[in-house]
C-alpha positions in Angstrom: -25.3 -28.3 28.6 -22.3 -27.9 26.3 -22.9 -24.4 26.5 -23.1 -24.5 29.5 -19.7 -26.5 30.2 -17.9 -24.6 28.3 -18.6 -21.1 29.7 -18.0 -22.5 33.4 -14.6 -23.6 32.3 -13.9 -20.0 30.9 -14.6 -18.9 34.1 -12.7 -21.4 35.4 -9.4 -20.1 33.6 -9.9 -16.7 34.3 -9.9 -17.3 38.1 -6.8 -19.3 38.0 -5.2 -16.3 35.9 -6.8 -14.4 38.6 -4.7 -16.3 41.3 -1.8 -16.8 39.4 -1.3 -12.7 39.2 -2.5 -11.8 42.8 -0.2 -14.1 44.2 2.8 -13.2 41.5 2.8 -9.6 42.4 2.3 -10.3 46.2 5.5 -12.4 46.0 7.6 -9.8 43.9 6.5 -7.0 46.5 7.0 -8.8 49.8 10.6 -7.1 50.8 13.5 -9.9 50.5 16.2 -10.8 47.9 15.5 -13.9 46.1 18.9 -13.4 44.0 20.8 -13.5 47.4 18.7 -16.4 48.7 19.7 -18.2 45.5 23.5 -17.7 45.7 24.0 -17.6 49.3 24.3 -14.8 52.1 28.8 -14.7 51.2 28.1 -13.9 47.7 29.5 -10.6 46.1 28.1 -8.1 44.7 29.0 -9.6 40.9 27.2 -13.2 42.2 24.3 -11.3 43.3 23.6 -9.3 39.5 24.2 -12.2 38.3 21.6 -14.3 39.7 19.3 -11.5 39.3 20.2 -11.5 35.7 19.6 -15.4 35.5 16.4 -15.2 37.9 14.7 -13.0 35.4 14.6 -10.2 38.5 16.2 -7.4 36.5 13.6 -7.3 33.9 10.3 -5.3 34.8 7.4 -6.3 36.4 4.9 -7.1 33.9 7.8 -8.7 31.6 8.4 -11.0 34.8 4.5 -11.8 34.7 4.9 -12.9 31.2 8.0 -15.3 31.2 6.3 -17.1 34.4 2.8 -17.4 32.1 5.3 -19.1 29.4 6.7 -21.1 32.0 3.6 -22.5 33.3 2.4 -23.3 29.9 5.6 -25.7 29.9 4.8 -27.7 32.6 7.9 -25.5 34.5 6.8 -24.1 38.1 10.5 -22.2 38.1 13.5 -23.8 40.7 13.7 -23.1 44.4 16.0 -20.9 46.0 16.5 -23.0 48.9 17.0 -26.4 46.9 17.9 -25.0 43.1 15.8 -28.4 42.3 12.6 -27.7 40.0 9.2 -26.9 42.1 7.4 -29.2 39.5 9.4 -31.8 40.2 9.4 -31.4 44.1 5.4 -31.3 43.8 5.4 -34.3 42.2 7.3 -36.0 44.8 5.5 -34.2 47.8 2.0 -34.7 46.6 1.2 -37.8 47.0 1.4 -38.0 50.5 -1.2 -35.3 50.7 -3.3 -36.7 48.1 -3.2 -40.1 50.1 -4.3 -38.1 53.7 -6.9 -35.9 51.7 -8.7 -38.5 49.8 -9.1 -41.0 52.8 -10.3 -38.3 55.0 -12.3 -37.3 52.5 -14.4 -40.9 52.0 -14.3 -40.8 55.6 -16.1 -37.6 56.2 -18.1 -38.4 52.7 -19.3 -41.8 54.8 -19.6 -40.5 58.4 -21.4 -37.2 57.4 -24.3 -38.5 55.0 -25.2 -41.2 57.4 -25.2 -38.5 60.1 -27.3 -36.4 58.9 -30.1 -39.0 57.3 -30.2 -40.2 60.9 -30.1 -37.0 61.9 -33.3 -35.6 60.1 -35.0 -39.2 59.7 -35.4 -39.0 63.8 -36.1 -35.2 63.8 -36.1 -33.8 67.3 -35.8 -37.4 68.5 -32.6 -38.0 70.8 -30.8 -39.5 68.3 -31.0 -35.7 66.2 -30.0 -33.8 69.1 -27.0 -35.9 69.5 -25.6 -35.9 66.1 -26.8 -32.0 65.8 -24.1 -31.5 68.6 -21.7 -33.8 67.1 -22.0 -32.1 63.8 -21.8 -28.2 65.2 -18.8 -29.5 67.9 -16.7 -30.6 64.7 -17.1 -27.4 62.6 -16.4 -25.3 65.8 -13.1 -27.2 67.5 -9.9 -25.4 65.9 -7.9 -27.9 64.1 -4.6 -27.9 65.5 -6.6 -28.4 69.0 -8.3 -31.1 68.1 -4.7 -32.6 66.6 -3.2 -32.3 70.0 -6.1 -34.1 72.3 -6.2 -37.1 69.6 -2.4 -36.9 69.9 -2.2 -36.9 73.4 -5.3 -39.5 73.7 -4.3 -42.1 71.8 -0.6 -41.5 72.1 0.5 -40.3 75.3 -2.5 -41.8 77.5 -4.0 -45.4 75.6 -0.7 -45.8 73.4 -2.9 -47.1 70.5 -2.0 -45.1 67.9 1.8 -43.1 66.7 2.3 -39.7 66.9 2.8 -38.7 63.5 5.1 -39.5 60.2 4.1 -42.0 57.6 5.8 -45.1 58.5 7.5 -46.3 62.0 11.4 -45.5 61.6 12.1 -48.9 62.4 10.8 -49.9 59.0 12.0 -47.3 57.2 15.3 -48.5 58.2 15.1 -52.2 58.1 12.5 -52.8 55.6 12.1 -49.9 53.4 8.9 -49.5 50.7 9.6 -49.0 47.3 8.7 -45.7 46.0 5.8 -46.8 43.1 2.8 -44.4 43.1 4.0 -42.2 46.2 0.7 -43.6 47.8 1.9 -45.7 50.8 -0.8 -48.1 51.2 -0.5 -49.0 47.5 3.6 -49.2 47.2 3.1 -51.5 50.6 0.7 -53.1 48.8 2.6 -53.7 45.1 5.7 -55.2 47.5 3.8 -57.4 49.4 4.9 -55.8 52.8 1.9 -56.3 54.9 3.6 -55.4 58.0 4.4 -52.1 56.7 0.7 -51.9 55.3 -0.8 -52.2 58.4 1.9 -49.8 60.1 1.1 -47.0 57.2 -2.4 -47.3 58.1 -2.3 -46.8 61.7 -0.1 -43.9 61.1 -3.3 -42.6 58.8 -5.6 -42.7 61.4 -5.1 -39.4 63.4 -4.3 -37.3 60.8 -7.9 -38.5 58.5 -9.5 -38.2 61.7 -8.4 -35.0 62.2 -8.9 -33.8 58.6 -12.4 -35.2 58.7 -14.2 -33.5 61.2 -15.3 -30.2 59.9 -15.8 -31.9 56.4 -18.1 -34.5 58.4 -20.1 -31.4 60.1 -20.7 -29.9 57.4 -22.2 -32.4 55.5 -24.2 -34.0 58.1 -25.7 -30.4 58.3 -25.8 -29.9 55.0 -27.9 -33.7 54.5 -30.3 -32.9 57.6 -31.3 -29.1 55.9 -31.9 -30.9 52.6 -33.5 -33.6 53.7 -36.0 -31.9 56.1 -37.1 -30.2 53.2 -37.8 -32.6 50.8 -39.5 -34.4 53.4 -42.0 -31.9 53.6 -42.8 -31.9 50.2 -46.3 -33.1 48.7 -45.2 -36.0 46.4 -43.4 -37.3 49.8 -46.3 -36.7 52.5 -48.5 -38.6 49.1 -46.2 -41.5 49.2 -46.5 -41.5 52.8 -50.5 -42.0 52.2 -49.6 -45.1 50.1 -47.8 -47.0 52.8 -44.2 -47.2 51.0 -42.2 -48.1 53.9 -40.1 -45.0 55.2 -36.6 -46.4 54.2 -37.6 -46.7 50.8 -39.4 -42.6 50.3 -35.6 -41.8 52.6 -33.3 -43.8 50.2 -34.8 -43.7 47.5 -36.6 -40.4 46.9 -35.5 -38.0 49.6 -31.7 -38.4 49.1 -31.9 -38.7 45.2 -33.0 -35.7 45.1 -31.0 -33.3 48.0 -28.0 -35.0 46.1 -27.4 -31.7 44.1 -27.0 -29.5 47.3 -25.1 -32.8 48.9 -22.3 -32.9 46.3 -21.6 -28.9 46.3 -20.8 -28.9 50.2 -18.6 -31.8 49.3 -16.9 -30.5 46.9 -16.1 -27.2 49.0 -15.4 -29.7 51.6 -12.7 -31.4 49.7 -11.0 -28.1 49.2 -11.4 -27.4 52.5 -9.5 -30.1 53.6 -6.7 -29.9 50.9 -6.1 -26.6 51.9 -6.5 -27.3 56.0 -4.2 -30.7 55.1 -1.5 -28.5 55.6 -1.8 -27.5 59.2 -2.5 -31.1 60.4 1.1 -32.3 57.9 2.9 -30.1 60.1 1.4 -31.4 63.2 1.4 -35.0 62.6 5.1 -34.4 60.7 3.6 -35.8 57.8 6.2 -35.7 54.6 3.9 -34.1 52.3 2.8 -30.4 50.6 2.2 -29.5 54.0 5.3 -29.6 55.6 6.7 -28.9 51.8 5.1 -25.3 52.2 6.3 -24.8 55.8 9.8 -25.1 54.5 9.2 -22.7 52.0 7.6 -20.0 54.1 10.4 -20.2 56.5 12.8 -19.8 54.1 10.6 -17.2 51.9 11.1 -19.7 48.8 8.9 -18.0 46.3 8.9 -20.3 43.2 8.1 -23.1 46.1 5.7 -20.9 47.5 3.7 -19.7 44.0 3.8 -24.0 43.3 1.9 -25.1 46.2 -0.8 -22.1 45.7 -1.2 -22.9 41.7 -1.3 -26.3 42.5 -4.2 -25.9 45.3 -5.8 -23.1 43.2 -5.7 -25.9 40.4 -7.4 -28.1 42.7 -10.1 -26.0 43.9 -11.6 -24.7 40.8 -11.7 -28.6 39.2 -13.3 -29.7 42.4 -16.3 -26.9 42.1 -16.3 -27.1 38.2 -17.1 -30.7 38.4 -19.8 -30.1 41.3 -20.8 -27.3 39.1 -21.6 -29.1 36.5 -23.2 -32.7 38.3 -25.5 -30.0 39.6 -26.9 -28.9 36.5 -27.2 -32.3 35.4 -30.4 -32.2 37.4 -33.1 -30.6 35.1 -34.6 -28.3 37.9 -31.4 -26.3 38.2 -30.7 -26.1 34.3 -34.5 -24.9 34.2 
């Protein structure tokens, strides 16, 4: 198992170097001028080498490549040419926002999916499966910018239950403004004792997790039903059956324990998933987070922002699959 831990993280590494280089070279080829981006589009010819000369752009390719690997082993992320503020910091502050939006949608999808699909196989080709098998191919076929809009202009523009998008009603960030503790809203609410705001922050989380949860949801619920059915067909579960153990208990107790291992990697591409589609629904919902962060940048064809935001999902990604990588082959089948 160590062995086994070990080389996965190797791998791990490699594939963020892997990133890391693609997207490096991708931004260094892209025609622009980051030295004139950094001094402004009046600058003289003298401003321009100079910033070049500062910017590390007048030193070859692969001698580029290398300062940037230095940099990242010092925590720095370089400074944006829009801002001239450090991309680290800027991360930091844009993060959790995102973090906030991806985690709830995530628990939400986690919760929605698996009960889905043990319903879902547990009454196979009953009504209640050909419902949720709708429900679960629907969500994983609707684009996500169109399902944005309908909740939008559902619960907005037509019931009036629910705001459009930001993170908290302007009203309060005017009047009563939230104390920037943890960069999660519900918590900083939370810490000062605003409950109004609470409750406001969380209605404002309701589209967008709703939004973000849908494919995640279809996908496991299909996921849980294929494993499920399977297992259910097994001998040790048709000889339970013969015992008379109730059918909740062989489901809860034997079926799912042991489709967990399939369960947990479609969740863990799921999460990824959804950090990576979080940025879509951000600019939708005008959430202040990476999402709208990256938007900027792309407009403005901010590199060092750019490279940030793809290191840091990269980052991400890999942890999320090395960890479902590795509860996976906690199950002795798989490490046999």
């Amino acid at each position: 198992m160590r062995n086994f831990i070990i080389k996965r993280l190797f791998q791990s590494v490699i594939v963020l170097i892997g990133v890391i280089v693609i997207s490096f070279v991708i931004t260094r080829v892209v025609p622009s001028n980051p030295a004139l981006q950094w001094v402004g589009s009046r600058a003289t010819a003298e401003q321009i080498a100079a910033a070049e000369a500062e910017l590390g752009l007048d030193k070859p390719l692969p001698t580029q490549l290398v300062i940037y690997f230095d940099d990242l082993l010092h925590g720095n992320l370089g400074y944006s040419l829009k801002s001239h503020r450090s991309v680290t910091e800027e991360i930091l502050e844009n993060a959790p926002a995102t973090v906030e939006l991806v985690l709830l949608g995530t628990v939400l999808a986690i919760v929605l999916g698996l009960a889905l699909g043990v319903a879902t196989a547990s009454h196979k080709n009953h009504w209640q499966d050909h419902i949720g098998r709708f429900f679960a191919v629907g969500t994983v076929s609707l684009p996500t910018f169109w399902t944005a809009m309908l909740l939008q202009l559902l619960f907005f523009s037509t019931l009036k239950l629910l705001p459009i998008g930001g993170r908290l009603s302007m009203q309060l960030q005017l009047l009563n403004k939230v104390p920037a503790v943890t960069g999660f809203m519900l918590i900083d609410t939370l810490i000062a004792g605003n409950f109004e705001a609470f409750g406001d922050a969380f209605m404002h989380l309701i589209l967008p997790c709703v939004t973000l949860a849908l494919y995640p949801i279809g996908t496991v619920a299909r996921m849980t039903r294929s494993s499920l059915l399977e297992i259910l067909n097994e001998d040790y579960i048709k000889a339970a059956q013969s015992y008379g153990i109730k059918r909740s208990i062989i489901l809860w107790k034997y079926a799912i324990k042991n489709s967990l291992g399939s369960i947990v990697t479609i969740v863990a591409l799921s999460v990824g998933y959804t950090l990576v589609n979080t940025f879509l629904v951000e600019s939708i919902f005008n959430w202040p987070g990476l999402g709208s962060y990256i938007s900027d940048a792309v407009m403005n064809m901010d590199y060092p922002a750019i490279m940030g935001v793809t290191i840091f999902s990269a980052v991400a990604y890999v942890i999320l699959n090395t960890i479902a990588d590795i509860v996976l082959a906690l199950d002795p089948r798989v490490r046999v």
